[in-house]
One Martini backbone bead per residue (centre of mass of N, CA, C, O) as a GRO file, in nm:
protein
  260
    1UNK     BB    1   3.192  -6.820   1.678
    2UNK     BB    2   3.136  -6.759   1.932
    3UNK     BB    3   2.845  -6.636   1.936
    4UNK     BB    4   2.740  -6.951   1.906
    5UNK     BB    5   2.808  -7.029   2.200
    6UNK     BB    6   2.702  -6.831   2.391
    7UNK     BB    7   2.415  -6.995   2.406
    8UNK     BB    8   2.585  -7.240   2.565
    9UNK     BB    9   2.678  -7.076   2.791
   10UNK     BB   10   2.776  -6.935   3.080
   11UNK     BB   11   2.821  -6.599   3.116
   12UNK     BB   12   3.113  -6.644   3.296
   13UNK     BB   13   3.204  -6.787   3.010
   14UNK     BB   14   3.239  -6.573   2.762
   15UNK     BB   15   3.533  -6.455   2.811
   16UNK     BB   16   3.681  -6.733   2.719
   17UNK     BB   17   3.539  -6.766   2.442
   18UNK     BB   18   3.715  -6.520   2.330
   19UNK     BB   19   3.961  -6.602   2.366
   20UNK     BB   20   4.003  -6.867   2.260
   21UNK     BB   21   3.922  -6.778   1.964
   22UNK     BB   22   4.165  -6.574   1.935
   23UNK     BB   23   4.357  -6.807   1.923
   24UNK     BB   24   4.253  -6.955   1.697
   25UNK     BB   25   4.272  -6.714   1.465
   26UNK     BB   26   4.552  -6.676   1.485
   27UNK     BB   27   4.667  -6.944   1.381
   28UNK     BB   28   4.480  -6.951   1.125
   29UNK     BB   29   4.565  -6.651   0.976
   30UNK     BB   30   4.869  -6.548   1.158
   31UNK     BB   31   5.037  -6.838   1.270
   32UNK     BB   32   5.019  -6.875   1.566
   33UNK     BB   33   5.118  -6.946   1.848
   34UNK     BB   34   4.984  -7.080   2.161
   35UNK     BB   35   5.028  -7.069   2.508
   36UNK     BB   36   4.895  -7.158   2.803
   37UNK     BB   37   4.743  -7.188   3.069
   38UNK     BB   38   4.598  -7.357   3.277
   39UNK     BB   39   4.300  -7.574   3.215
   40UNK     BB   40   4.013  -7.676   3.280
   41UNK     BB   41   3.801  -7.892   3.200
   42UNK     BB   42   3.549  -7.665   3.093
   43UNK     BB   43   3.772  -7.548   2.908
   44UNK     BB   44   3.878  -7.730   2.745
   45UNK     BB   45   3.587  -7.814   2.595
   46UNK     BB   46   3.570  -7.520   2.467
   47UNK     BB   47   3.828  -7.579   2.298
   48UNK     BB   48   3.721  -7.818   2.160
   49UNK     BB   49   3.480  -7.721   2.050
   50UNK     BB   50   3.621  -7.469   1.858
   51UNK     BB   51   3.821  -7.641   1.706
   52UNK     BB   52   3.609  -7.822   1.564
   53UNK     BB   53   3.544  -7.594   1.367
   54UNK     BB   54   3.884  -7.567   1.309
   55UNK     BB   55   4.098  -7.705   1.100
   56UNK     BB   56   4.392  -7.485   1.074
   57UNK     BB   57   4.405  -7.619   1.388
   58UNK     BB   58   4.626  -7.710   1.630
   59UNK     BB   59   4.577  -7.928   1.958
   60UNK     BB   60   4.762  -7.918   2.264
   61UNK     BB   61   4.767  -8.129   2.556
   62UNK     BB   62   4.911  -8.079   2.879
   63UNK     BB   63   4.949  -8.212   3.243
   64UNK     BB   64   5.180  -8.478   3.337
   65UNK     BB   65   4.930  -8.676   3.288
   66UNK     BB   66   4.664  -8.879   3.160
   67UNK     BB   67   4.492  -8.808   3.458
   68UNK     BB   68   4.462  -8.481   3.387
   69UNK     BB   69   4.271  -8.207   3.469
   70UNK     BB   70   4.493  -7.990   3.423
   71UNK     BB   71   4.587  -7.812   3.110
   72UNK     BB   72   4.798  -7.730   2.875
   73UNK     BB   73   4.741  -7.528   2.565
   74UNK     BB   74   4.886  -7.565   2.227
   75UNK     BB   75   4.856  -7.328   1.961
   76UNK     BB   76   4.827  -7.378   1.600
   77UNK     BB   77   4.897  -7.471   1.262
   78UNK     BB   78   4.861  -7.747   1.099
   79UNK     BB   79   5.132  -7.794   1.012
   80UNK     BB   80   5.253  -7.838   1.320
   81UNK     BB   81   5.457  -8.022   1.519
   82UNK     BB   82   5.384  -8.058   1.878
   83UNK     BB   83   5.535  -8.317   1.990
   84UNK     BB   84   5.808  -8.147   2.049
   85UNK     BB   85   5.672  -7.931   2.227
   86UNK     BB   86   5.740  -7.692   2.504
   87UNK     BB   87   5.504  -7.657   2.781
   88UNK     BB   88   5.626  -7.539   3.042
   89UNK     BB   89   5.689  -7.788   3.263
   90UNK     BB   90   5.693  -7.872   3.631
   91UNK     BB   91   5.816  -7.992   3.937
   92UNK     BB   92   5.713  -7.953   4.252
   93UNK     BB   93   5.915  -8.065   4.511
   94UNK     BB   94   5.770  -8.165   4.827
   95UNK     BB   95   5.935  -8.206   5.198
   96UNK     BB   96   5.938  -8.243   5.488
   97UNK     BB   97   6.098  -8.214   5.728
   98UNK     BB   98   5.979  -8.382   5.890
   99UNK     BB   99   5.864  -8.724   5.946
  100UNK     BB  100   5.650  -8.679   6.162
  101UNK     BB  101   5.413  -8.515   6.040
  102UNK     BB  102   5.139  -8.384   5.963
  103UNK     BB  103   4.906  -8.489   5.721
  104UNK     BB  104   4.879  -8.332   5.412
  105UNK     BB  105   4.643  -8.151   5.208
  106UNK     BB  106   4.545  -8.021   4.926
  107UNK     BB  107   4.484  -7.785   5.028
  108UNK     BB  108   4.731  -7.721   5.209
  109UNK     BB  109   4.907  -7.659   4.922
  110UNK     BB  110   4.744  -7.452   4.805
  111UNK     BB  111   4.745  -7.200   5.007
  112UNK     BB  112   5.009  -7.161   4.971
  113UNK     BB  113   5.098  -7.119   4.706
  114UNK     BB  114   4.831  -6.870   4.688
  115UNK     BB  115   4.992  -6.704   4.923
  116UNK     BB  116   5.206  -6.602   4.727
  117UNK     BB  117   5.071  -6.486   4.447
  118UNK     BB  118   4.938  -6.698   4.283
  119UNK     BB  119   4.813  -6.843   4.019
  120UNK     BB  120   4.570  -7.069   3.901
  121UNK     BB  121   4.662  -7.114   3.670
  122UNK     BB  122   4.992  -7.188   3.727
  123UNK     BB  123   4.829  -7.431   3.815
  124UNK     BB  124   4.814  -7.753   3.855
  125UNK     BB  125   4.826  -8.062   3.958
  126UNK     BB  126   4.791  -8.242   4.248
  127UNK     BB  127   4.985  -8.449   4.460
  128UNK     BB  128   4.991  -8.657   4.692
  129UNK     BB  129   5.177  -8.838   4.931
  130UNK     BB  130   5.377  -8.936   5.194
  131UNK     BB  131   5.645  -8.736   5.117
  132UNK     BB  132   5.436  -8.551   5.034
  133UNK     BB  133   5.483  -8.363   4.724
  134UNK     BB  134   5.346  -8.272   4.398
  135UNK     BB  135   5.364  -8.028   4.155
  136UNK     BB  136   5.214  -7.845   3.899
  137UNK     BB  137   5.365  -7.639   3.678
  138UNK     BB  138   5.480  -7.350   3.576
  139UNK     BB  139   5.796  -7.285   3.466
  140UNK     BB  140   5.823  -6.968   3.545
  141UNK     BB  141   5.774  -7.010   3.879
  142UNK     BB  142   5.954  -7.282   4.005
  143UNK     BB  143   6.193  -7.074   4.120
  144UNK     BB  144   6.038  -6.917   4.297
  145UNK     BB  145   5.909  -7.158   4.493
  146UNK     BB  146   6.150  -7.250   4.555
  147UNK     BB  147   6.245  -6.993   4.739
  148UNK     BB  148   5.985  -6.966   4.908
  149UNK     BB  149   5.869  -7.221   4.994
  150UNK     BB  150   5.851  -7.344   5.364
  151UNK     BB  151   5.538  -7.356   5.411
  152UNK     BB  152   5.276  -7.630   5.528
  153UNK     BB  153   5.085  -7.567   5.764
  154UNK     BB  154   5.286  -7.527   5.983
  155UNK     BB  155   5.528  -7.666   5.773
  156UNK     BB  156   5.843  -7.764   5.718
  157UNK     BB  157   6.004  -7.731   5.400
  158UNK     BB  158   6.092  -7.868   5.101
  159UNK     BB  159   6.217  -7.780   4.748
  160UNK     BB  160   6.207  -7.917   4.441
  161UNK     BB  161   6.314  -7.909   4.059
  162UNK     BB  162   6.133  -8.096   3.839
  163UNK     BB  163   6.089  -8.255   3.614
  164UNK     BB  164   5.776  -8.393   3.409
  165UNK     BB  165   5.913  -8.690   3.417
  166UNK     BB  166   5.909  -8.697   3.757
  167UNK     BB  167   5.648  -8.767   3.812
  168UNK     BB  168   5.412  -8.838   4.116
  169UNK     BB  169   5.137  -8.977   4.071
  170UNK     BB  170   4.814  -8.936   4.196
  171UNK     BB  171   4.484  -9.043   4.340
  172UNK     BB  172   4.225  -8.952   4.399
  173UNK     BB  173   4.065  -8.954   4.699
  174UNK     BB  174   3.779  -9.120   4.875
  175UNK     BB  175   3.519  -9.075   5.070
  176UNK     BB  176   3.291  -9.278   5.175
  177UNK     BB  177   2.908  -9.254   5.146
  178UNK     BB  178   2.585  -9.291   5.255
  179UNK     BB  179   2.268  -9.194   5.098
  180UNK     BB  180   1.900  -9.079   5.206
  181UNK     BB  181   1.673  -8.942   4.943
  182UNK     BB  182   1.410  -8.811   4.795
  183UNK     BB  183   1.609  -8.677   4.565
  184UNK     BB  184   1.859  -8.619   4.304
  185UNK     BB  185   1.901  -8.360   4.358
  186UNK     BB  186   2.116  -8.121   4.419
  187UNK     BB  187   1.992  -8.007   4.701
  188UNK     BB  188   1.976  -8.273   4.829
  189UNK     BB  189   2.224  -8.367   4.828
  190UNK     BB  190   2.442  -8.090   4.915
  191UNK     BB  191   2.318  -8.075   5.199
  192UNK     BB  192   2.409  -8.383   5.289
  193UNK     BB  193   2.711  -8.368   5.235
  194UNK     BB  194   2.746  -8.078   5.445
  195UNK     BB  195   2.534  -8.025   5.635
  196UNK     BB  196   2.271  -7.849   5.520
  197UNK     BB  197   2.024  -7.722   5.464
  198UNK     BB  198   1.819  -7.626   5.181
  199UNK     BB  199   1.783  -7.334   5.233
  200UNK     BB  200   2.133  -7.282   5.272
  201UNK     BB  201   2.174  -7.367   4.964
  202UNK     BB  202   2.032  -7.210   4.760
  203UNK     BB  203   2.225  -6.992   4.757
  204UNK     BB  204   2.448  -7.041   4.675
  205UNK     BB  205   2.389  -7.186   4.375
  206UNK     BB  206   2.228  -6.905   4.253
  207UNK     BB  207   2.483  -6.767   4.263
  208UNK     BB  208   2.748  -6.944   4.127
  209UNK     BB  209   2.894  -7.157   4.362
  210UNK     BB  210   2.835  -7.397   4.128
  211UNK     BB  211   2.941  -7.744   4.005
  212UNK     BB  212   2.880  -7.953   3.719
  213UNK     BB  213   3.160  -8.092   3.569
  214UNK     BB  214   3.237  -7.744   3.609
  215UNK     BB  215   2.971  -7.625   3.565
  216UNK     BB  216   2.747  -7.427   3.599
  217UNK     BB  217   2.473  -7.423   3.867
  218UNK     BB  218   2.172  -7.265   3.964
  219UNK     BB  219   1.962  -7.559   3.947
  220UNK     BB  220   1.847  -7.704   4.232
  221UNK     BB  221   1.683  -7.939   4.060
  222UNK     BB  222   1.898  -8.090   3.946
  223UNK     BB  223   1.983  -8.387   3.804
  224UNK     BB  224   2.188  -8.678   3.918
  225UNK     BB  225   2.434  -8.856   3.812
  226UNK     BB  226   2.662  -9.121   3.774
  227UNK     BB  227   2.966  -8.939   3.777
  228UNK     BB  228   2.938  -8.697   3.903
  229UNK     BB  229   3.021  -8.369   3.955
  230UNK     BB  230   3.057  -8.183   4.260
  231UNK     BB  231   3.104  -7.848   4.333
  232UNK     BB  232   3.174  -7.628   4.616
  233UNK     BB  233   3.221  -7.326   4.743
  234UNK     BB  234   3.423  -7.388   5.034
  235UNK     BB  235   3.349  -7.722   5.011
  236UNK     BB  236   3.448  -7.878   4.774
  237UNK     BB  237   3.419  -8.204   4.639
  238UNK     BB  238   3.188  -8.491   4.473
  239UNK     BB  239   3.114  -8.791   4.378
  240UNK     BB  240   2.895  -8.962   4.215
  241UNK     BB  241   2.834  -9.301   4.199
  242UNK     BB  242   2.538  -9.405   4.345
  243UNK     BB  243   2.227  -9.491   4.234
  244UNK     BB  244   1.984  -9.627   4.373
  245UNK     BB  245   1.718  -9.805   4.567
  246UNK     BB  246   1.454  -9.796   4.696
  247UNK     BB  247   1.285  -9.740   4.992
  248UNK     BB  248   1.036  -9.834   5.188
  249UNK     BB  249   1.008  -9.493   5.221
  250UNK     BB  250   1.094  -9.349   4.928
  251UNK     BB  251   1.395  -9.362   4.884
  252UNK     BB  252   1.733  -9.291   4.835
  253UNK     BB  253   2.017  -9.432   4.734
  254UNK     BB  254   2.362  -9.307   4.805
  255UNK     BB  255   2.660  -9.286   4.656
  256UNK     BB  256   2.969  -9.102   4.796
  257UNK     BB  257   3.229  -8.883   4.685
  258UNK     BB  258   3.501  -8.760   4.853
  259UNK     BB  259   3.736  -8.538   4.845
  260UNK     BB  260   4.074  -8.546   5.009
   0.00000   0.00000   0.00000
């Protein structure tokens, strides 16, 4: 099953597939569960892709909200009903010390959190609020967290464990920009965005630190189309909005949101 999927995915991804793979087969041939880690959007895909070939297996994804981006995935054999299976899944629920505190943002709680020594599979989606942060946690770690994490971004703050039920999602903000560019090029959209010459884009790109839609993205040529998602590796993401019309000096008018 692998082998056949090896050559539509990047090389960086192979290993993924085969690990996948054999969650399949296991639950298929000798009954096993498999509860996951959070995965990404483009790991879902892959493992949706997989299941679909595999009649004799059931797989269940959950996030803690409908509109969550990383989720655990519980494999199955399809005999088994997963509606009441226990994900494992908690909330960190982080709240400033001061209530004067300077306003942090989603990286701000994701470096604290990954500064203890945590593994970004071990988290869930983040959500920033007014009075703080909910963060999706593997429930095995939850613990942890609520004793060491006291500081985000040199702010004391609290934390408590709360059930997945009391989840507060919130909707990823974006900063819309809006720019004229000459094609909808990859590398000409994330130069102006991130404003950086095209000539110093093409190195990350090339490296494999770009991705469009969560893959893995090389080609500096790739025509970006609406809706599209694209994050370059240290400096954040952001999804095309509206490739518009030309203007009269024959540039596209392109609208951009960063997530914020």
């Amino acid at each position: 099953m692998s082998k056949n999927i090896h050559e539509h995915v990047h090389p960086d991804e192979r290993e993924f597939v085969d690990r996948a793979s054999e969650w399949l087969e296991g639950a298929a041939r000798y009954h096993e569960l498999k509860l996951t880690d959070f995965l990404d959007p483009r790991q879902l895909q892959i493992l949706s892709m997989l299941a679909n070939s595999e009649p004799d297996v059931a797989v269940r994804l959950e996030g803690g909200s409908p509109r969550a981006e990383r989720r655990r995935a519980v494999i199955a054999p399809d005999y088994r009903d997963l509606g009441d299976e226990d994900m494992k899944l908690a909330v960190l629920s982080i709240t400033p010390a001061d209530s004067k505190f300077t306003e942090l943002a989603h990286g701000d709680y994701m470096g604290s959190v990954l500064g203890l020594g945590m593994k970004r599979s071990k988290i869930g989606d983040i959500h920033p609020r007014e009075d703080g942060c909910h963060i999706v946690v593997a429930a095995e770690i939850a613990d942890f967290l609520n004793l060491e994490l006291r500081q985000v971004h040199r702010v004391s703050v609290f934390t408590e464990v709360l059930p997945i039920t009391a989840l507060s999602a919130s909707e990823s903000e974006l900063a819309e920009i809006e720019l004229t560019v000459a094609s909808p090029r990859l590398d000409g959209i994330v130069s102006d965005v991130y404003r950086m010459s095209r000539a110093k884009i093409l190195a990350p790109i090339k490296a494999g630190r770009c991705r469009v839609n969560w893959k893995v993205e090389e080609d500096p040529s790739k025509t970006l189309r609406e809706g599209d998602t694209v994050s370059l590796q240290g400096f954040g993401r952001f999804r095309v909005l509206e490739i518009g019309d030309l203007t009269k000096k024959g540039r596209y008018r392109v609208r951009i949101g960063k997530f914020v």
